[in-house]
N, CA, C and O atoms as a Tinker XYZ file with bonds, in Angstrom:
   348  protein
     1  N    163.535000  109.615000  237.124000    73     2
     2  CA   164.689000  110.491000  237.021000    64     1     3
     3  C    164.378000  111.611000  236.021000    63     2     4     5
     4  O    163.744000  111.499000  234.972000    81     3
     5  N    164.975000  112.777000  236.570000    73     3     6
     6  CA   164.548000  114.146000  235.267000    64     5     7
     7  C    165.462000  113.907000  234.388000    63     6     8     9
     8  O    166.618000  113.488000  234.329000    81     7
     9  N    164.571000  114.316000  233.671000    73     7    10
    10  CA   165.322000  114.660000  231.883000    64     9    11
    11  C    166.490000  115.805000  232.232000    63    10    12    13
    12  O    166.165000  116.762000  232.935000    81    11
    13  N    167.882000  115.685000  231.715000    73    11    14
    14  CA   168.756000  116.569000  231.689000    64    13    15
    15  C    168.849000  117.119000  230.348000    63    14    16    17
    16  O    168.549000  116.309000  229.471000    81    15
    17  N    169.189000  118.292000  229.949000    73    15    18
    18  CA   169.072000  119.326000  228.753000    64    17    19
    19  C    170.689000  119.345000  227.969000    63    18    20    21
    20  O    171.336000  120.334000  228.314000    81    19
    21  N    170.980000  118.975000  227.578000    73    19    22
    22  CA   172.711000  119.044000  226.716000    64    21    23
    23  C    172.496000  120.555000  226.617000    63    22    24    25
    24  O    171.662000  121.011000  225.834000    81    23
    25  N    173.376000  121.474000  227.544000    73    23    26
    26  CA   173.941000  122.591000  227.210000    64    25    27
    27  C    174.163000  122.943000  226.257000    63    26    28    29
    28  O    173.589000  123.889000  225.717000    81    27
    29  N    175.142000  122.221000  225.738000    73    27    30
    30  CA   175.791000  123.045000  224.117000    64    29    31
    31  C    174.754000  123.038000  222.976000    63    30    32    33
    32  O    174.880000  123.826000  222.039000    81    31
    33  N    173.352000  121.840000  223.060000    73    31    34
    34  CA   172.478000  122.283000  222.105000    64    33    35
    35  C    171.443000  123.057000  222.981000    63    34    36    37
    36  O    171.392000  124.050000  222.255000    81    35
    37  N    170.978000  123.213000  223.529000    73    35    38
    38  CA   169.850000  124.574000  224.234000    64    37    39
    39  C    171.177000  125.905000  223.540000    63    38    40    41
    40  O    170.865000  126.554000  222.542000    81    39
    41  N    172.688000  126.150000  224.283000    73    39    42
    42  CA   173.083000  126.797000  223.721000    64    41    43
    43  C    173.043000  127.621000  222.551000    63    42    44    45
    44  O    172.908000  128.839000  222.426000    81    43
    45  N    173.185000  126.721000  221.746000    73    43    46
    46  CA   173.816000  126.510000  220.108000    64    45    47
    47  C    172.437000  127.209000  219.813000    63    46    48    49
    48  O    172.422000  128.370000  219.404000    81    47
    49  N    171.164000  126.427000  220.043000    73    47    50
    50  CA   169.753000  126.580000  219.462000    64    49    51
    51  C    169.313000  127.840000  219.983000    63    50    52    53
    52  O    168.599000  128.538000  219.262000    81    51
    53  N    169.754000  128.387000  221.564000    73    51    54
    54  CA   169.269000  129.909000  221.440000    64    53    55
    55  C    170.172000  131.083000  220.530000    63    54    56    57
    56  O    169.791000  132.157000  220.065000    81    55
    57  N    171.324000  130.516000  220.488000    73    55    58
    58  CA   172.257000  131.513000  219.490000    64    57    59
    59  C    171.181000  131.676000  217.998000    63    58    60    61
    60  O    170.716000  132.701000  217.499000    81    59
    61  N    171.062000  130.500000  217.650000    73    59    62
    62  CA   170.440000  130.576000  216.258000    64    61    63
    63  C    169.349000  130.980000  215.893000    63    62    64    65
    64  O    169.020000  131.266000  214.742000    81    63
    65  N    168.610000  131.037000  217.007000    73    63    66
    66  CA   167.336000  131.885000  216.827000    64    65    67
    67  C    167.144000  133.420000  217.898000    63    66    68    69
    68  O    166.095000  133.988000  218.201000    81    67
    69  N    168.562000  133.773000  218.282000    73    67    70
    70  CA   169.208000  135.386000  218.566000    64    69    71
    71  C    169.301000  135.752000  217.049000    63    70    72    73
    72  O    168.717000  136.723000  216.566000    81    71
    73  N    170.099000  134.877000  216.331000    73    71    74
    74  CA   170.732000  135.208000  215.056000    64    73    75
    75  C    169.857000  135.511000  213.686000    63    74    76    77
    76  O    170.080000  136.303000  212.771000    81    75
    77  N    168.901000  134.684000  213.872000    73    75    78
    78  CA   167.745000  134.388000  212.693000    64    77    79
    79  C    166.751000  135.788000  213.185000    63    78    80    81
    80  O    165.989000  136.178000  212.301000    81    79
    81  N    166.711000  136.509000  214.430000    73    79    82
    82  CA   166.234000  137.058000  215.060000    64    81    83
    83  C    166.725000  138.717000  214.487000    63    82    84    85
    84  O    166.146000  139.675000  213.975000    81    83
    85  N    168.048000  138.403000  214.893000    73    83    86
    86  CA   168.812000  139.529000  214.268000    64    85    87
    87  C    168.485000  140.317000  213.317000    63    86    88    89
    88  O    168.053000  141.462000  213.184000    81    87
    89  N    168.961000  138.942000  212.320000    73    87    90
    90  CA   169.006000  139.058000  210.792000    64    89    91
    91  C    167.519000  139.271000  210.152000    63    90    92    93
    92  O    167.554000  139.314000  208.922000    81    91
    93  N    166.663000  139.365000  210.530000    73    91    94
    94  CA   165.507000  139.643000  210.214000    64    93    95
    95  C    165.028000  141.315000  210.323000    63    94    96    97
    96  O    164.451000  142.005000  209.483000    81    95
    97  N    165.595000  141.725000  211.950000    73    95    98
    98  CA   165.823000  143.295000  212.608000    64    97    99
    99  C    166.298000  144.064000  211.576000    63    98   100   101
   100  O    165.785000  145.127000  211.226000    81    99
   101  N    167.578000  143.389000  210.918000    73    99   102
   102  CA   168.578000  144.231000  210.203000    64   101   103
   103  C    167.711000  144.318000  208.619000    63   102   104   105
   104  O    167.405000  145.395000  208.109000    81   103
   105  N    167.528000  143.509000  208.244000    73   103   106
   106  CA   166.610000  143.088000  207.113000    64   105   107
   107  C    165.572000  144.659000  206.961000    63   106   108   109
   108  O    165.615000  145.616000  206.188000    81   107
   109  N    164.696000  144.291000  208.127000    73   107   110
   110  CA   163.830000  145.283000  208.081000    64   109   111
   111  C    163.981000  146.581000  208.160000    63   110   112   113
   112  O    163.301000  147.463000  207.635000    81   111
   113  N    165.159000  146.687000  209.030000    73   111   114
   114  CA   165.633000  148.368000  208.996000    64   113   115
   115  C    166.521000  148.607000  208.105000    63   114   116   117
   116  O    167.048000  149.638000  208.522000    81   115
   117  N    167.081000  148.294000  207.054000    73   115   118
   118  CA   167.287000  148.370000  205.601000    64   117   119
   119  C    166.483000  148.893000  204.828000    63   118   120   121
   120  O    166.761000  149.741000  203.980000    81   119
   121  N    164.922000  148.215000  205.162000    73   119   122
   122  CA   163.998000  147.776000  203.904000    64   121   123
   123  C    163.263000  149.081000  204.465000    63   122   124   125
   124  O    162.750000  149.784000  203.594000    81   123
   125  N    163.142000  149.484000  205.710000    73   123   126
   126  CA   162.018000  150.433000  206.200000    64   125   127
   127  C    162.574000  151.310000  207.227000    63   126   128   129
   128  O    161.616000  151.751000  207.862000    81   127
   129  N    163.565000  151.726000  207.643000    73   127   130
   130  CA   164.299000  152.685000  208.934000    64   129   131
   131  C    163.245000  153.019000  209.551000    63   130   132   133
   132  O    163.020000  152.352000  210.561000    81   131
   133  N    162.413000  153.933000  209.265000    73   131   134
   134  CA   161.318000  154.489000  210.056000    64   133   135
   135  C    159.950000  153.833000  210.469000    63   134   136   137
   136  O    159.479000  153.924000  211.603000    81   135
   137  N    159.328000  153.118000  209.356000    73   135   138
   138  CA   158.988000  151.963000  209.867000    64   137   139
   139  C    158.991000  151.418000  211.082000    63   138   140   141
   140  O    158.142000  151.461000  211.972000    81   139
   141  N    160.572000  150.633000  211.002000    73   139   142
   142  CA   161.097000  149.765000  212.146000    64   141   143
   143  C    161.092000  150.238000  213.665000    63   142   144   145
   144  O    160.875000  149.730000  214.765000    81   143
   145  N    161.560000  151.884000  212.978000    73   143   146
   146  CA   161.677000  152.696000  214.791000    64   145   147
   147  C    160.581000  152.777000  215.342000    63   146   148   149
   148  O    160.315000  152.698000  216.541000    81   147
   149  N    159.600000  153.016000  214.044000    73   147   150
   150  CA   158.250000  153.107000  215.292000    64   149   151
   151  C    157.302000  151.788000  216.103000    63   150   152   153
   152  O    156.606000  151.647000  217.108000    81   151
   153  N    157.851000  150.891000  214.807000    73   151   154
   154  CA   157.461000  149.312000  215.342000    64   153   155
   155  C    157.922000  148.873000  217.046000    63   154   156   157
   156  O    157.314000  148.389000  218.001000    81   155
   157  N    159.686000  149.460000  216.731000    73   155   158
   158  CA   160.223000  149.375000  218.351000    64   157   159
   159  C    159.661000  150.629000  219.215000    63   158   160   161
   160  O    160.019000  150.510000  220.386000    81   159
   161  N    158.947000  151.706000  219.005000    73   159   162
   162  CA   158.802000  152.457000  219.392000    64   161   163
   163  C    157.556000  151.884000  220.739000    63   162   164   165
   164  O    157.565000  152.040000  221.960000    81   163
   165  N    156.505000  151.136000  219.729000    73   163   166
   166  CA   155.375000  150.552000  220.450000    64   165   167
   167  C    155.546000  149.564000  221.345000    63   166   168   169
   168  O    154.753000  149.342000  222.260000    81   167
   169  N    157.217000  148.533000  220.998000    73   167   170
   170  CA   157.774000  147.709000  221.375000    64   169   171
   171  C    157.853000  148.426000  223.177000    63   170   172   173
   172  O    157.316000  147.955000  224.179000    81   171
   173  N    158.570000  149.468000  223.081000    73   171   174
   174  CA   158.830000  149.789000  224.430000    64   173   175
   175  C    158.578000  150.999000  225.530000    63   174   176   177
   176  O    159.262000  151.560000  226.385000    81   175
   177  N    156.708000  151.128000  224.855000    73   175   178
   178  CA   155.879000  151.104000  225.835000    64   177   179
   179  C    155.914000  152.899000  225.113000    63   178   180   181
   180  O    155.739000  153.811000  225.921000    81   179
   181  N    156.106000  153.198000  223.863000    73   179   182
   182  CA   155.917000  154.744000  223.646000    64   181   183
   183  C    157.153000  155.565000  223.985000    63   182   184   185
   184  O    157.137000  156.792000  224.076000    81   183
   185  N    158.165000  154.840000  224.156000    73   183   186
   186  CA   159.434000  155.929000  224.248000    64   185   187
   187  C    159.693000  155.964000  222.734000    63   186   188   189
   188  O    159.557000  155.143000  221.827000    81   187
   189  N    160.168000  157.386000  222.824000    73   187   190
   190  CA   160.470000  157.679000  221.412000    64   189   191
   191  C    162.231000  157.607000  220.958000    63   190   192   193
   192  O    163.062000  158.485000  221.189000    81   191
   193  N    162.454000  156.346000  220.290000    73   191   194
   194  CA   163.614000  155.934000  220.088000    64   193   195
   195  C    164.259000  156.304000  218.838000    63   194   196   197
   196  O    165.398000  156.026000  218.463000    81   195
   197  N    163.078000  157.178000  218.077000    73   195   198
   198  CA   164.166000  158.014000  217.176000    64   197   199
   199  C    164.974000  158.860000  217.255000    63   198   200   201
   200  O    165.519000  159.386000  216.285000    81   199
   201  N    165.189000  159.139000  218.483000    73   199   202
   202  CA   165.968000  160.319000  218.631000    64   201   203
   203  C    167.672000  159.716000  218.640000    63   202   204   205
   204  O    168.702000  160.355000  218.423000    81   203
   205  N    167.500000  158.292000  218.968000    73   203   206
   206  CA   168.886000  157.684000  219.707000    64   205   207
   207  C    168.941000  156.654000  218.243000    63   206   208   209
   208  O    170.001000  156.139000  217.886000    81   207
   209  N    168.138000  156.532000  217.776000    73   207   210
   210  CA   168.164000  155.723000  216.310000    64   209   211
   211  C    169.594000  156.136000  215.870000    63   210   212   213
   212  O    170.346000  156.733000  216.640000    81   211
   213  N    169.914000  155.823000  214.700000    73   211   214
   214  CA   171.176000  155.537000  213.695000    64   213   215
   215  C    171.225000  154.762000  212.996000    63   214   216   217
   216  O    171.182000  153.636000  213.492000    81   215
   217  N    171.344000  154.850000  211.431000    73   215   218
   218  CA   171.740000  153.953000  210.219000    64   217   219
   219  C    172.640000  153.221000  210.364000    63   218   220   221
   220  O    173.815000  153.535000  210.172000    81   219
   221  N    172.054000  151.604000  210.897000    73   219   222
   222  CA   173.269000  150.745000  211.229000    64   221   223
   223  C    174.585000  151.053000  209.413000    63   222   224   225
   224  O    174.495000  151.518000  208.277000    81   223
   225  N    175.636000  150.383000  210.341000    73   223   226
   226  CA   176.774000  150.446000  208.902000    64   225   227
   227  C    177.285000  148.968000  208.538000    63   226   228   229
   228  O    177.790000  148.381000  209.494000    81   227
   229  N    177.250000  148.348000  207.471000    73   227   230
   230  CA   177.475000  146.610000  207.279000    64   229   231
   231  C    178.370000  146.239000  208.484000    63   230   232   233
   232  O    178.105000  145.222000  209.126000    81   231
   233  N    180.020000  147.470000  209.006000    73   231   234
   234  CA   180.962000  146.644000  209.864000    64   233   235
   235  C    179.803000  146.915000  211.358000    63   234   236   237
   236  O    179.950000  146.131000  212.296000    81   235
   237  N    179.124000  147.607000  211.433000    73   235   238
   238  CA   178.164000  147.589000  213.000000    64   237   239
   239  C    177.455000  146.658000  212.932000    63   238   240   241
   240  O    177.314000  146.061000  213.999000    81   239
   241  N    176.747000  146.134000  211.797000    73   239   242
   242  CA   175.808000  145.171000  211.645000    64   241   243
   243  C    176.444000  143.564000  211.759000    63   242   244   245
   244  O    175.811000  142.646000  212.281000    81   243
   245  N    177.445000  143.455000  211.329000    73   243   246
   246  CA   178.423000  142.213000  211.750000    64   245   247
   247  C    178.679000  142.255000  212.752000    63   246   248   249
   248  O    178.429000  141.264000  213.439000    81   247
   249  N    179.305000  143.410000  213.355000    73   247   250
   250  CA   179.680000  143.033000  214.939000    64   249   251
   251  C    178.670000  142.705000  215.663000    63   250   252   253
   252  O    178.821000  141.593000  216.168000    81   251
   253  N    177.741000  143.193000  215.912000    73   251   254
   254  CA   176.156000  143.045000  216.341000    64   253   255
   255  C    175.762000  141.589000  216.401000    63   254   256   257
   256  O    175.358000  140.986000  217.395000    81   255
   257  N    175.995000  140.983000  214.830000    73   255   258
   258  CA   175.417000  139.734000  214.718000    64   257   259
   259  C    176.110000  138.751000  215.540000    63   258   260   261
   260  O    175.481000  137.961000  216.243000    81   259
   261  N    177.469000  138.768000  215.475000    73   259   262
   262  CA   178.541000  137.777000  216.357000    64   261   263
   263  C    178.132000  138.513000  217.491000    63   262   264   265
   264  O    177.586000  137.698000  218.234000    81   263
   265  N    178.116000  139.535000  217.960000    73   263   266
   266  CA   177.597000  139.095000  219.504000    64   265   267
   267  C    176.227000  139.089000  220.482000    63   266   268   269
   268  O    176.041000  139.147000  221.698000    81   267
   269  N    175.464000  138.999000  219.425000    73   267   270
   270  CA   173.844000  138.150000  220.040000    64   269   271
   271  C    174.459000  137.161000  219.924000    63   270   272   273
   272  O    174.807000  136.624000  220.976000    81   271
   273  N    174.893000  136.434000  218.467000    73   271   274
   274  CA   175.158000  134.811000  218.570000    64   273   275
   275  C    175.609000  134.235000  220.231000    63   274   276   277
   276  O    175.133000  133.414000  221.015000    81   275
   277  N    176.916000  135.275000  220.234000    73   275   278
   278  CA   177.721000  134.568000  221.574000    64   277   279
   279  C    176.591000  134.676000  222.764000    63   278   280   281
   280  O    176.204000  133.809000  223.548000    81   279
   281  N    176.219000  135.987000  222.625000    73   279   282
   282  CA   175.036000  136.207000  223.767000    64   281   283
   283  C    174.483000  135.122000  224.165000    63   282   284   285
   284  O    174.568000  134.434000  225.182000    81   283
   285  N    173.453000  135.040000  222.468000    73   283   286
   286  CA   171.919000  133.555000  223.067000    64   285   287
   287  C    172.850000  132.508000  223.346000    63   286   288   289
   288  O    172.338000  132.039000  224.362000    81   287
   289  N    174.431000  131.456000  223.009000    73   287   290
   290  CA   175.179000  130.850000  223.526000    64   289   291
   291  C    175.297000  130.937000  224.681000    63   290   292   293
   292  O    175.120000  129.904000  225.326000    81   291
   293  N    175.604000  132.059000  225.329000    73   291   294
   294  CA   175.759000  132.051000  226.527000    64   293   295
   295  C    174.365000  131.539000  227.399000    63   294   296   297
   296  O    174.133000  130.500000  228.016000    81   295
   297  N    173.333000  133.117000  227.076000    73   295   298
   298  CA   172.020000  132.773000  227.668000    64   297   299
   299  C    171.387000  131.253000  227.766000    63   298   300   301
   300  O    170.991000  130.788000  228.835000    81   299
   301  N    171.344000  130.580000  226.590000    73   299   302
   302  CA   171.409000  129.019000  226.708000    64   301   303
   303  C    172.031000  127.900000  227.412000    63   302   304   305
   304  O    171.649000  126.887000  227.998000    81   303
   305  N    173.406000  128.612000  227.060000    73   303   306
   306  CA   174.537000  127.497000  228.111000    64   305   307
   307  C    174.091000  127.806000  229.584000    63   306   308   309
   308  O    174.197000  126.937000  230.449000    81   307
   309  N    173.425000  129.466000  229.952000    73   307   310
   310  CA   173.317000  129.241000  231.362000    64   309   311
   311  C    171.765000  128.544000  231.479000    63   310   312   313
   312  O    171.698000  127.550000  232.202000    81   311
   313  N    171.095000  128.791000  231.123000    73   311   314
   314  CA   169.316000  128.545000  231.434000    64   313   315
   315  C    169.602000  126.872000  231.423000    63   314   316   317
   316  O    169.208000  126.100000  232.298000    81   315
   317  N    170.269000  126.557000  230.395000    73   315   318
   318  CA   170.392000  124.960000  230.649000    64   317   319
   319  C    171.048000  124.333000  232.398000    63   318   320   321
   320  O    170.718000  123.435000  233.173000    81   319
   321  N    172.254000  125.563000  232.367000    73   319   322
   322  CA   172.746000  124.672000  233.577000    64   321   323
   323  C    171.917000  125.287000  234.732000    63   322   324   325
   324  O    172.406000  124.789000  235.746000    81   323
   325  N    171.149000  125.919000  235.009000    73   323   326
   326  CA   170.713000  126.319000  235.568000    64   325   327
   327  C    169.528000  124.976000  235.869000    63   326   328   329
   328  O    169.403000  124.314000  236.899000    81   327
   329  N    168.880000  124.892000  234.789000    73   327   330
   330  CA   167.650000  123.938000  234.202000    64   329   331
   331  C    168.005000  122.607000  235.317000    63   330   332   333
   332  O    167.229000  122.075000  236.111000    81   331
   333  N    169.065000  122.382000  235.127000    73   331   334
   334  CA   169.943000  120.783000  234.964000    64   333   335
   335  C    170.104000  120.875000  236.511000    63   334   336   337
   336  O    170.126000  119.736000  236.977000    81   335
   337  N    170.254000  122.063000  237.694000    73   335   338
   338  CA   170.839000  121.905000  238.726000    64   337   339
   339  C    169.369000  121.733000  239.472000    63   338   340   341
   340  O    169.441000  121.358000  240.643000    81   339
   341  N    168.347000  121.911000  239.058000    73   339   342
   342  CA   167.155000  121.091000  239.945000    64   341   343
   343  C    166.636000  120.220000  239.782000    63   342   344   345
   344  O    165.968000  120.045000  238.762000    81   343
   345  N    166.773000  119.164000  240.927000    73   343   346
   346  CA   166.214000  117.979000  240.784000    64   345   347
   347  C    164.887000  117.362000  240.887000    63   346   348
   348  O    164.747000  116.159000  240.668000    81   347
């Protein structure tokens, strides 16, 4: 019989490492703005994303964080049931 995956922890566990994920993003573009843009710059293949850049603001940076959390929750809750519906 297959192993079934508990949703709410695959869930829970991709939220927390969306979040730890985050909080690291935000960290760095604090510590380095320009830096960071060009880091994502290489990230996505040479588009130049300073142009659309912006100095996150603490209330953008909170909202942000609560919703990756809910996001990787979600993304988890589905990949699990998804996971779980083949036998």
């Amino acid at each position: 019989m297959a192993e079934k995956l508990s949703v709410k922890r695959v869930g829970y566990s991709l939220a927390a490492v969306f979040g730890i994920v985050y909080a690291v993003c935000a960290v760095l573009v604090a510590i380095s703005p320009d830096g960071t843009v060009k880091a994502f710059r290489y990230l996505f293949h040479g588009i130049d994303i300073s142009k659309i850049a912006a100095m996150p603001t603490i209330t953008g940076t909170i909202i942000g964080f609560v919703e990756i959390i809910v996001l990787g929750f979600i993304v988890g809750w589905l990949f699990a049931k998804i996971y779980n519906s083949f036998k």
